[in-house]
N, CA, C and O of each residue as an XYZ file, in Angstrom:
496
protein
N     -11.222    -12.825      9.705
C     -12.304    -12.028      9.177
C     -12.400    -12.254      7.683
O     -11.399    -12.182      6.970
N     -13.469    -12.495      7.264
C     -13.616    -12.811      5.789
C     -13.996    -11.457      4.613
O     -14.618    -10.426      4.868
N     -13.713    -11.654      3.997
C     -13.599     -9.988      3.085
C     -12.425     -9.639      2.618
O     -11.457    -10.358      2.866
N     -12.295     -8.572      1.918
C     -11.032     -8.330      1.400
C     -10.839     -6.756      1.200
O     -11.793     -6.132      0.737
N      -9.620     -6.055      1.531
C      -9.252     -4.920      1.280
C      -8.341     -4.612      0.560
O      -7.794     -5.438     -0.170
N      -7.897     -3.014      0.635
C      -6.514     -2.856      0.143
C      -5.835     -1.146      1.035
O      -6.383     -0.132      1.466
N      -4.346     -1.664      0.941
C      -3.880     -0.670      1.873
C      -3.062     -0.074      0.911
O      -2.517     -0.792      0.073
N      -2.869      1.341      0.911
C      -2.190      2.127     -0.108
C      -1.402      2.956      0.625
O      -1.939      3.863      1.262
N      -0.067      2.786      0.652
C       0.971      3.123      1.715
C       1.916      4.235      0.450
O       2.478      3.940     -0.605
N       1.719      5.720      1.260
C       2.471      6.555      0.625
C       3.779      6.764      1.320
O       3.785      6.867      2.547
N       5.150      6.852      0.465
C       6.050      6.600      1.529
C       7.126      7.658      1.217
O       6.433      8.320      0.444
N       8.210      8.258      1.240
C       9.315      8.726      0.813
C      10.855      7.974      0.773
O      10.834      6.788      1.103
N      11.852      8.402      0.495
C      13.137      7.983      0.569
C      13.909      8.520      1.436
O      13.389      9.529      1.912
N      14.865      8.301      1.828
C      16.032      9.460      2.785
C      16.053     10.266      1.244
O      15.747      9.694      0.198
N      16.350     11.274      1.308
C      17.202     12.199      0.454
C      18.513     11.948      0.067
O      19.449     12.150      0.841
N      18.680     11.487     -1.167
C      19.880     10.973     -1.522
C      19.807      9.564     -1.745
O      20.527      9.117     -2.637
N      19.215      8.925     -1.228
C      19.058      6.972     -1.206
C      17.754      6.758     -1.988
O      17.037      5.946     -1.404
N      17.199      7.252     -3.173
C      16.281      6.532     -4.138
C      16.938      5.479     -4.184
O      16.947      4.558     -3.367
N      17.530      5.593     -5.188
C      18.163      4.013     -5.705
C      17.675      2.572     -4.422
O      16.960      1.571     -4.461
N      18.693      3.351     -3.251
C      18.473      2.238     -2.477
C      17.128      1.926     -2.268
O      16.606      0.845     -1.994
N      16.596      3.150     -2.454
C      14.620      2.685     -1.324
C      14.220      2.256     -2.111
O      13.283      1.516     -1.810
N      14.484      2.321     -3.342
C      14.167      1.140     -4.413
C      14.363     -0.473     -4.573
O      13.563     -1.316     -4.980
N      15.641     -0.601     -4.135
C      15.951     -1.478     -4.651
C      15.552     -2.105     -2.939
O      15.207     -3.286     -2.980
N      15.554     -1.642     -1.858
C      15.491     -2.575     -0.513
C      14.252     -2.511     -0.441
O      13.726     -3.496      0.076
N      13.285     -1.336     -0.925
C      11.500     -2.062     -0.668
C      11.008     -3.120     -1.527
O      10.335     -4.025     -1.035
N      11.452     -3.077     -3.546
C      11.040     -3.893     -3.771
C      12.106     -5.447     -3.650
O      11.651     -6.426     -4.241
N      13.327     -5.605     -2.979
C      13.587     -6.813     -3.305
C      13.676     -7.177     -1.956
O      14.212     -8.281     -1.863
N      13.362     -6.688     -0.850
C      13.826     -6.727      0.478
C      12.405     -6.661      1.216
O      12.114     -7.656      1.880
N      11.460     -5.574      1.177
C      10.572     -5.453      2.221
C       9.311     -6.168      1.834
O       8.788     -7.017      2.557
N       8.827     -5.781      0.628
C       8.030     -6.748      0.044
C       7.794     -8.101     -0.027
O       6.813     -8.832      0.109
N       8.755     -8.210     -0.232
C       9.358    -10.116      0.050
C       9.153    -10.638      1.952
O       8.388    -11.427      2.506
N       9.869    -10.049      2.282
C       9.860     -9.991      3.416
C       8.209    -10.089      3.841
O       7.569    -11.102      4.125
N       7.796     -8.812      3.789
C       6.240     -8.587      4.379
C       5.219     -9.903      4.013
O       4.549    -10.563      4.807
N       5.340    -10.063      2.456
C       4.627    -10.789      2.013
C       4.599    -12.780      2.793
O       3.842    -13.746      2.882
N       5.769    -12.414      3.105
C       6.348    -14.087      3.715
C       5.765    -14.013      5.155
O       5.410    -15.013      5.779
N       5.694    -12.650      5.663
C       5.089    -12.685      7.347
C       3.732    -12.666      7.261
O       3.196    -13.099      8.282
N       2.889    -12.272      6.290
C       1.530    -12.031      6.045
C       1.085    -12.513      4.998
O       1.142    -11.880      3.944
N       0.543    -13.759      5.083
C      -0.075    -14.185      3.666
C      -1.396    -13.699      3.281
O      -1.820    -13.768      2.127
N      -2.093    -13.164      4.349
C      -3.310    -12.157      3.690
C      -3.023    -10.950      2.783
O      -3.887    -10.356      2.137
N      -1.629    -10.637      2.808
C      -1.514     -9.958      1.868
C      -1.237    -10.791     -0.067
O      -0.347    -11.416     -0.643
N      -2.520    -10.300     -0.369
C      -2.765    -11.607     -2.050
C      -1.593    -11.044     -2.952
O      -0.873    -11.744     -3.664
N      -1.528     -9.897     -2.835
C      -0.320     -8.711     -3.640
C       0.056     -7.760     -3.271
O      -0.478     -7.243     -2.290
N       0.781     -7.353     -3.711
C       2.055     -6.191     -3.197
C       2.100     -5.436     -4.996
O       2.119     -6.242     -5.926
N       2.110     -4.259     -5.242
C       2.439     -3.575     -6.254
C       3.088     -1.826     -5.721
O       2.504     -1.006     -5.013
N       4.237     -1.735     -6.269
C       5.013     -0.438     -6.076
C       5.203      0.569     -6.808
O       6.016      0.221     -7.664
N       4.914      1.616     -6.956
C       5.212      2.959     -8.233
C       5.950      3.772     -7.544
O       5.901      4.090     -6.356
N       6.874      4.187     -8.680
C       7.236      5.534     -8.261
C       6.651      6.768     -8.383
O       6.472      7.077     -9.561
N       6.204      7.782     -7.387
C       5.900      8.704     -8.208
C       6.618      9.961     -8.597
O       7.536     10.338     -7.868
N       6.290     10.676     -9.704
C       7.007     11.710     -9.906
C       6.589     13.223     -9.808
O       5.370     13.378     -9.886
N       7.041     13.927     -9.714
C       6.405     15.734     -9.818
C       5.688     15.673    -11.029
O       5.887     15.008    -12.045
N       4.864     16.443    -10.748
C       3.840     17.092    -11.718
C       3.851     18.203    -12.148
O       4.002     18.949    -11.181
N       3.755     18.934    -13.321
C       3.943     19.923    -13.687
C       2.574     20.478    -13.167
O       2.362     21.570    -12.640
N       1.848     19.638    -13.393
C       0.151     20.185    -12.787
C       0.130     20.417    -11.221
O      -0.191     21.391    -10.540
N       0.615     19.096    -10.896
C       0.425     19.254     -9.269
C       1.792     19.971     -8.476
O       1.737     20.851     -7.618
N       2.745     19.465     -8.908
C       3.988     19.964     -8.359
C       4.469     19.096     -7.650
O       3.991     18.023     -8.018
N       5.577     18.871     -6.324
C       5.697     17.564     -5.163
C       5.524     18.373     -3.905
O       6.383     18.687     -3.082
N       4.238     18.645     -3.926
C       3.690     19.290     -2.363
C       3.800     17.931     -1.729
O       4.574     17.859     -0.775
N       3.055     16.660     -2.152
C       3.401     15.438     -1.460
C       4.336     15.382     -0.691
O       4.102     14.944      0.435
N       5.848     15.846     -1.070
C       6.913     15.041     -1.039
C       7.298     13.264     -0.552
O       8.256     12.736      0.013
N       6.031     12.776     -1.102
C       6.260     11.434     -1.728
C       6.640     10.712     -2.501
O       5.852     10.428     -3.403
N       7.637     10.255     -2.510
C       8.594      9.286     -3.844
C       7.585      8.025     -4.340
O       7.538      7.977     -5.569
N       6.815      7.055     -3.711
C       6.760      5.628     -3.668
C       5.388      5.913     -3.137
O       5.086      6.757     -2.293
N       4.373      4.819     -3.958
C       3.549      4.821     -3.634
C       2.829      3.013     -3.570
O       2.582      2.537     -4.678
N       2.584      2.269     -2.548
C       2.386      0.291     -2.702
C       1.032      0.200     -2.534
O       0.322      0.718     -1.673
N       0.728     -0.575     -3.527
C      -0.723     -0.915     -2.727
C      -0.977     -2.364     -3.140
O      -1.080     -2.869     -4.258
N      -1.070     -3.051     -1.530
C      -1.396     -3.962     -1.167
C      -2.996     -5.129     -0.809
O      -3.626     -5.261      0.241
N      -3.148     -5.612     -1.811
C      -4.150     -6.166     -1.626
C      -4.326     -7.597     -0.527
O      -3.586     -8.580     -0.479
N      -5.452     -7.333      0.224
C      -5.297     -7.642      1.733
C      -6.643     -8.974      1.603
O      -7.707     -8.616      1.098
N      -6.528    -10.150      1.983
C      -7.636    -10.849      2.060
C      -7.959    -10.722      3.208
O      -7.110    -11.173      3.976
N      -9.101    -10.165      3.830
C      -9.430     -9.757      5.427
C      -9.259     -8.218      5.488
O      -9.051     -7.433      4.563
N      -9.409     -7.973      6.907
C      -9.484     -6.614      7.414
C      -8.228     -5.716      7.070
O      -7.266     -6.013      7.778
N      -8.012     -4.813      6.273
C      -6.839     -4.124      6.081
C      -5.922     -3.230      7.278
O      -4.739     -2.890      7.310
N      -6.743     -3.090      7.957
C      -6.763     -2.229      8.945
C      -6.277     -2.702     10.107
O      -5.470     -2.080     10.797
N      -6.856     -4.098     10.451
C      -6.103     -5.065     11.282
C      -4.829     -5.708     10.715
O      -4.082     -6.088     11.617
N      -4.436     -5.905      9.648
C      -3.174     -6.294      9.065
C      -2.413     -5.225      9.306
O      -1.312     -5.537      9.761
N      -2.653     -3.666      9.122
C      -1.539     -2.668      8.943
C      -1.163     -2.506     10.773
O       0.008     -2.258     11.059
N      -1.917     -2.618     11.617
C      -1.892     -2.522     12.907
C       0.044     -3.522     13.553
O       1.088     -3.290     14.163
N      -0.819     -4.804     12.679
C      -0.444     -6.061     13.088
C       1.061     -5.607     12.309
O       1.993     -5.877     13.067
N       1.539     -4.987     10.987
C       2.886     -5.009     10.499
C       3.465     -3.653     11.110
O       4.682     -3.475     11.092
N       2.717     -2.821     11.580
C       3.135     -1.754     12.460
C       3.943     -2.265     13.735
O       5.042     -1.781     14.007
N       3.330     -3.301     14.533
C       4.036     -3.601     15.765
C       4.609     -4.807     15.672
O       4.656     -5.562     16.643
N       5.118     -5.124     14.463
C       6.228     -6.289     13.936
C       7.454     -6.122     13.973
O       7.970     -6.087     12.857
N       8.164     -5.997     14.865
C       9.466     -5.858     15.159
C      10.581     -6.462     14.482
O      11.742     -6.084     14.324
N       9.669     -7.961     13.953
C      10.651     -8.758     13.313
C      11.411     -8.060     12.107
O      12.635     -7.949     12.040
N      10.312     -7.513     10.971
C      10.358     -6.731     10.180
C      12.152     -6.132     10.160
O      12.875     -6.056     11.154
N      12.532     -5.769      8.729
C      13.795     -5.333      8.713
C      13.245     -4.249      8.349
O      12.074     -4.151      7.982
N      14.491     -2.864      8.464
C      14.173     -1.487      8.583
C      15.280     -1.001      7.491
O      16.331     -1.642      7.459
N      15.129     -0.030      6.693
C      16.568      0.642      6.031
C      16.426      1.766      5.933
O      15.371      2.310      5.607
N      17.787      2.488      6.281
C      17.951      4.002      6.571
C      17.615      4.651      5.321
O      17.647      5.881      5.354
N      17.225      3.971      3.973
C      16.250      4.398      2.914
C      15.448      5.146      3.113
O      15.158      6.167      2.489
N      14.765      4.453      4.515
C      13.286      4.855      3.942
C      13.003      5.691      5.071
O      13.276      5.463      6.249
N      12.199      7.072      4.384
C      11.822      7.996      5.618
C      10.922      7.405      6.400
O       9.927      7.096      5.745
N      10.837      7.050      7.786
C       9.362      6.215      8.007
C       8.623      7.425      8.178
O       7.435      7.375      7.860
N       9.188      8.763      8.720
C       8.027      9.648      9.144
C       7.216     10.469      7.910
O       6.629     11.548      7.832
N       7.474      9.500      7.110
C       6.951     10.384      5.456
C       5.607      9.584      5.449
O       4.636     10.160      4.956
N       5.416      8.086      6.034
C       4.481      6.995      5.633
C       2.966      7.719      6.288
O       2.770      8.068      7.452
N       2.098      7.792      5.221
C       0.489      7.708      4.900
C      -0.105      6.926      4.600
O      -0.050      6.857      3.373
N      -0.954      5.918      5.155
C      -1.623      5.002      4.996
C      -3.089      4.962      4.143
O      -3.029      5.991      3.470
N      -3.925      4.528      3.941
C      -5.338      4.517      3.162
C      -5.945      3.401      3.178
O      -6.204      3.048      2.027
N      -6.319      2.628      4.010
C      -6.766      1.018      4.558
C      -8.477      1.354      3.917
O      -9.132      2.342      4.247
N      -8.921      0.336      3.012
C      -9.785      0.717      2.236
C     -10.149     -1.132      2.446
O      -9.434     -2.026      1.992
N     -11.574     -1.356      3.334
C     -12.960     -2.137      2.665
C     -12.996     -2.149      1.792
O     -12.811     -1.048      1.273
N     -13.301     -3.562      0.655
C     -13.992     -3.831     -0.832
C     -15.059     -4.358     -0.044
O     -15.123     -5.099      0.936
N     -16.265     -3.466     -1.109
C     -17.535     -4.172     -0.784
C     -18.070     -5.242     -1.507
O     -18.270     -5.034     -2.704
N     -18.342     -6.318     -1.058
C     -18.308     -7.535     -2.032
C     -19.224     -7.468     -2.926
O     -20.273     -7.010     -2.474
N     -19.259     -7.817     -4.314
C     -20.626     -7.765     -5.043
C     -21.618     -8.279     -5.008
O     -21.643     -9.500     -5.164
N     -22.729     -7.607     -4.808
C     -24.112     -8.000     -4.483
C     -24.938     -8.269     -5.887
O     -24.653     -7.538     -6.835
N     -26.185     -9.523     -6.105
C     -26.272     -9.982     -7.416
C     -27.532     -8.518     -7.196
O     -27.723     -8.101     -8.338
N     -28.244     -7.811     -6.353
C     -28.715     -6.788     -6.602
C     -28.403     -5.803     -7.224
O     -29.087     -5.206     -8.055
N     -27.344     -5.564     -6.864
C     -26.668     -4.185     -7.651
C     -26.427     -4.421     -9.082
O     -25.997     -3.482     -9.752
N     -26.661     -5.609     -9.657
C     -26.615     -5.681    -11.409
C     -27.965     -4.990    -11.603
O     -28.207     -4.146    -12.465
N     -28.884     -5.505    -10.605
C     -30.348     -4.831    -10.925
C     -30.613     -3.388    -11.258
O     -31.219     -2.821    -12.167
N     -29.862     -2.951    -10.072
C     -30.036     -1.631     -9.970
C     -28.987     -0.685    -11.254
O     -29.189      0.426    -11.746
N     -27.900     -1.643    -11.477
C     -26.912     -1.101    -12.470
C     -25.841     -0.168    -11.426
O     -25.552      1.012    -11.620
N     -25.490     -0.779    -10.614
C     -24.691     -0.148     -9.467
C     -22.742     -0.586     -9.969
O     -22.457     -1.781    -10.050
N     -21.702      0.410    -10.228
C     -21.116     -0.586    -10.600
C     -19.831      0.329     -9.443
O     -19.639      1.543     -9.360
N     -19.155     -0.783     -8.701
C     -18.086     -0.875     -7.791
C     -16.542     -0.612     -8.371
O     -15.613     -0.780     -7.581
N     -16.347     -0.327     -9.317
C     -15.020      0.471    -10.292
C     -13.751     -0.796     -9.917
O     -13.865     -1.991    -10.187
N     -12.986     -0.371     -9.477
C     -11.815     -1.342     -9.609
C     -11.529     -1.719     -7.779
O     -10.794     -2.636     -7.412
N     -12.127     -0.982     -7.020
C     -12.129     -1.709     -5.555
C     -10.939     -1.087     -4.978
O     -10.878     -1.375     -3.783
N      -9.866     -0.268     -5.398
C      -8.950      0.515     -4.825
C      -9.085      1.917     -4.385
O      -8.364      2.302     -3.464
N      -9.965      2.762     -4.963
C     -10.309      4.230     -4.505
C      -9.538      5.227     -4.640
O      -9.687      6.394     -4.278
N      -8.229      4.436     -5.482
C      -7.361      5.158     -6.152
C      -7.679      6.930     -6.606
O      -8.490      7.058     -7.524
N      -7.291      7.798     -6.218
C      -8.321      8.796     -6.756
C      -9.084      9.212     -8.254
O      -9.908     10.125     -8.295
């Protein structure tokens, strides 16, 4: 499928294993993922932290977002039922929230109109 997305995977840690869910998503799963899926163009990871504003109602540590050449949605399907995939007692899986997000490609109309498409992530 031709097009391009991006998937924004909210995730947590075990309690007690930051360090590790750190150090095994970005030197371990990323790597990994990226080598099974080359539609994925990039991989980028944050941590996030409490907010004095918001607080951690989340309770989300880690937040990736993956830029997808093709259907995002069909890629996250496809690394969902990848068995090959390595797993670490890091990472909470039942914490993971997904956000599989269409870029709409730029149209030479929309300069006309003055339409402008922001950065293509939907980041809030």
């Amino acid at each position: 499928m031709s097009g391009s997305g991006t998937l924004i995977v909210f995730a947590a840690a075990t309690p007690g294993l930051q360090s590790e869910f750190r150090r095994w998503y970005d030197e371990v799963h990323i790597p990994e993922v990226r080598a099974a899926y080359p539609e994925l163009s990039s991989v980028e990871r944050y941590d996030l932290t409490p907010s004095p504003q918001f607080g951690s109602c989340t309770g989300w540590s880690s937040v990736a977002v993956y830029s997808v050449v093709g259907d995002p949605t069909e890629v996250w399907s496809r690394i969902l039922a990848d068995a090959s995939l390595g797993r670490s007692r890091s990472f909470d899986y039942g914490s993971v929230r997904v956000i599989p997000q269409n870029c709409n490609p730029y149209h030479e109309a929309d300069e006309a109109q003055n339409v402008s498409h922001g950065n293509g992530h939907g980041l809030l």
